[in-house]
N, C-alpha and C positions, 0 to 999 in steps of 0.2 A: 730597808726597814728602819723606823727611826728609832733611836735610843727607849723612849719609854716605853715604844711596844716591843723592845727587846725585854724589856724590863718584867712589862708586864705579866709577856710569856713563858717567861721562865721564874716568874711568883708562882702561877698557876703551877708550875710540873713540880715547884717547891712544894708547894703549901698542899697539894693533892698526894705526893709522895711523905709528907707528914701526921697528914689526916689519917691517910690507910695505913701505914708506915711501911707499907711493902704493897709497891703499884707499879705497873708498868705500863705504858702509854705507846698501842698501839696504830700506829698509822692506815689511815684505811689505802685500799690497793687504788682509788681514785679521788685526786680531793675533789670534793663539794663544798659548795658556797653557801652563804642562808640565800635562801629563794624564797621571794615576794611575789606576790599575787592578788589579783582582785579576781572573784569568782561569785557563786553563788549556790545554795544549797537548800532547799526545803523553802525554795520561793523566797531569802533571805541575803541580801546583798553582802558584802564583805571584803576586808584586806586583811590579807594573813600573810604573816610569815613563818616558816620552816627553817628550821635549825638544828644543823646534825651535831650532836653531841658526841658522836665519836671521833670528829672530826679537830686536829687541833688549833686550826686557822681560824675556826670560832672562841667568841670569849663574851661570857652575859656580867653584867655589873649592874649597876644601878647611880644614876645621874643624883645630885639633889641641887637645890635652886640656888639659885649664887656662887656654886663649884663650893660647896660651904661641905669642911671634912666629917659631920655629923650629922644627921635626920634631926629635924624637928622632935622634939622633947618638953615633956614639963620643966627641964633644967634649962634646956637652952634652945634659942629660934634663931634659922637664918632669916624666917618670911618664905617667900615666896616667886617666883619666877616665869616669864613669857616661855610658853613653849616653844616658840621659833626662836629664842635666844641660846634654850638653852641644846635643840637642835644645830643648833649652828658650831657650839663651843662643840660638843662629842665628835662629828667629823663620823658618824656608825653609818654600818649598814643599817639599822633600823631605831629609831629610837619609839617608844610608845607608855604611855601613860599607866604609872603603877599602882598604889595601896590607895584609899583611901584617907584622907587627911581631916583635925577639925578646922571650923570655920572662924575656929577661936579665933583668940591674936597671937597667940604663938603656933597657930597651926602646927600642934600635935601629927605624926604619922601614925597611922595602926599598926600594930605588933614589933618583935624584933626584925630588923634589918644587918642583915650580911654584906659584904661585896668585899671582890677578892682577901677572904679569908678572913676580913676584917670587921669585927662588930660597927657597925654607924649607929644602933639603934640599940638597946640592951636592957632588959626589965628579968628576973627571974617568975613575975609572977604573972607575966603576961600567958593568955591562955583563952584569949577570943579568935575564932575567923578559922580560918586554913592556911596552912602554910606550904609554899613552894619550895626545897630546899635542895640543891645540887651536893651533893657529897666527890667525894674523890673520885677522879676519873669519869667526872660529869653524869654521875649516878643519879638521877632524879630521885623524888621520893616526896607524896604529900600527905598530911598529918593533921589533921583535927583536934584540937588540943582536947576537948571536951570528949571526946570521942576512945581517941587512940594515946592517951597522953600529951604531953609536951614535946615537941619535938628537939631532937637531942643536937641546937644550933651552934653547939661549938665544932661540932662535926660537918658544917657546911661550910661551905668557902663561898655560896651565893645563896641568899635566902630572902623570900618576903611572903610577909602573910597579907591577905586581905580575903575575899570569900563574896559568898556563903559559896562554897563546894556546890559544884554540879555532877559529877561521877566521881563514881566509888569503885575501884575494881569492874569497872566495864558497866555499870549500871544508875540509871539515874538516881540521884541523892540528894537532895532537897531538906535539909531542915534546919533552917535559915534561925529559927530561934533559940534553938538547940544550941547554936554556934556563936549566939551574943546578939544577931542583925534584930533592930526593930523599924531603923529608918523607914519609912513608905517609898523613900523614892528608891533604896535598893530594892526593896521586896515588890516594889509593881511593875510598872510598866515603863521603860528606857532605852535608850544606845547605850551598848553595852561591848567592852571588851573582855578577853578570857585567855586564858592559858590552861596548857595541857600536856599532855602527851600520851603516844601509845603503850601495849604492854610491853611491848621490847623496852623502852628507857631509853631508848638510841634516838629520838627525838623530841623537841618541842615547838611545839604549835601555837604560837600566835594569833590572836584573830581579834580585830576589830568590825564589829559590822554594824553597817550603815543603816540599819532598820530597830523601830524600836521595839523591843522585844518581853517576854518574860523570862523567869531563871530559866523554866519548863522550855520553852522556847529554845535559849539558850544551851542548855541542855545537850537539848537532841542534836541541834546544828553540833557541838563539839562531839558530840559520838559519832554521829555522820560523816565526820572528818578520819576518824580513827580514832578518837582520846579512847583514854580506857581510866584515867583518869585528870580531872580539870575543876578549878574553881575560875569562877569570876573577879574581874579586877574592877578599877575605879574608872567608870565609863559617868556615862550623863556629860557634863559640862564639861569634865575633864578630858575625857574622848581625846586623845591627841594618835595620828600616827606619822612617822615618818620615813621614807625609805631612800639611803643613800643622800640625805640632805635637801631631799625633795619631800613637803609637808603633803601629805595626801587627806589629812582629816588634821584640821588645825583645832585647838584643843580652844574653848570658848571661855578660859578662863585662864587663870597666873594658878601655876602647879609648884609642888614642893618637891615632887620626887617620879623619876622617871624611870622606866626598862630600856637599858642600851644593849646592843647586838653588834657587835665587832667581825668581819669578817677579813682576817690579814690575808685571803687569797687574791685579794683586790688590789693588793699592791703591788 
């Protein structure tokens, strides 16, 4: 194992034993890898990956373009970056295309951004979309700001918002206005990818699919998976995915910010 991902894994059992201030980090009785796949579900094509969270060989962060140490901001821009570049520099088990971004010139990202522990992104009044957020001990947990409040992101160690939320506690949820979206191209018809996971908390679910879809659509495919709950991420042009260094859906446009997936049982 090399130096930084010594480094890295033991920020993680710091910073998750800080968060809760009393955690313990259980080994599962057999390690698991993240597991990729292409499949298909309600006639709807797809690559997904799986990612156990209980697991500690796993590790989720967030890429940004340039290897630049902060997200695009009204304060400050790195610009922007070739998905296959920036695939190449992470060396993941998965990487795949995250928030939302504007089209401005400083290409702004949607909401607060996490990664190992560390703010990239930071607004107190931000409170559009849905937010993703791992807590201690790889606790998932999603949060509608309009909805459920703000989510409390000093208490996550990996977080990103973007949306509109597709289930709610087990059930489709759809109110994309409610939650700030006006765009047409998110609210009709697209490729699209999502993130999730089941009622246990014990995993997340990935999925990029190759067909274009509506949120409705989208939806049901992520309950049919298992989610119980899931919002949508920044698909269309952005669409990017990758598995182990291999681009399976190459991203049709220069991205600001990506989902990385680390799995140290491959080494």
């Amino acid at each position: 194992m090399t130096s930084s991902k010594m480094w890295r894994r033991s920020f993680l059992l710091l910073a998750g034993a800080f968060l809760a201030k009393s955690s313990s980090l259980v080994l599962p009785a057999t390690a698991q890898t993240v597991k990729v796949n292409k499949g298909e579900i309600n006639g709807i094509s797809f690559y997904r990956a799986i990612i156990d969270l209980t697991d500690p060989q796993t590790f989720i962060t967030i890429g940004l373009a340039n290897n630049a140490p902060f997200a695009n901001s009204s304060r400050r821009s790195s610009g922007d970056e070739e998905f296959s570049k920036m695939v190449a520099r992470h060396h993941a088990a998965v990487v795949t295309s995250g928030t939302f971004f504007a089209k401005s010139g400083k290409k702004t990202v949607m909401g607060n951004m996490v990664a190992g522990g560390r703010f990239l992104k930071y607004s107190k009044w931000e409170n559009f979309g849905t937010t993703l957020g791992l807590r201690a001990g790889n606790k998932p947990e999603m949060i509608t700001a309009r909805v459920d409040g703000k989510p409390k992101w000093k208490e996550h160690w990996f977080s990103i918002t973007c949306g509109p939320r597709l289930l709610r506690h087990g059930k489709i949820w759809l109110k994309p206005k409610l939650e700030g979206f006006k765009d047409p191209h998110v609210l009709g018809v697209a490729t699209r990818v999502a993130i999730g996971y089941p009622a246990s908390g014990k995993k997340l679910i990935l999925v990029n699919f190759n067909d274009r879809l509506t949120l409705e659509q989208e939806a049901k495919a992520m309950r049919a998976m298992g989610c119980y709950e899931a919002m949508n991420l920044d698909g269309g042009t952005s669409r990017g995915f990758a598995a182990h260094g291999n681009i399976l859906v190459p991203a049709r446009r220069r991205l600001t910010n990506v989902i990385v997936v680390y799995d140290w049982s491959l080494d």
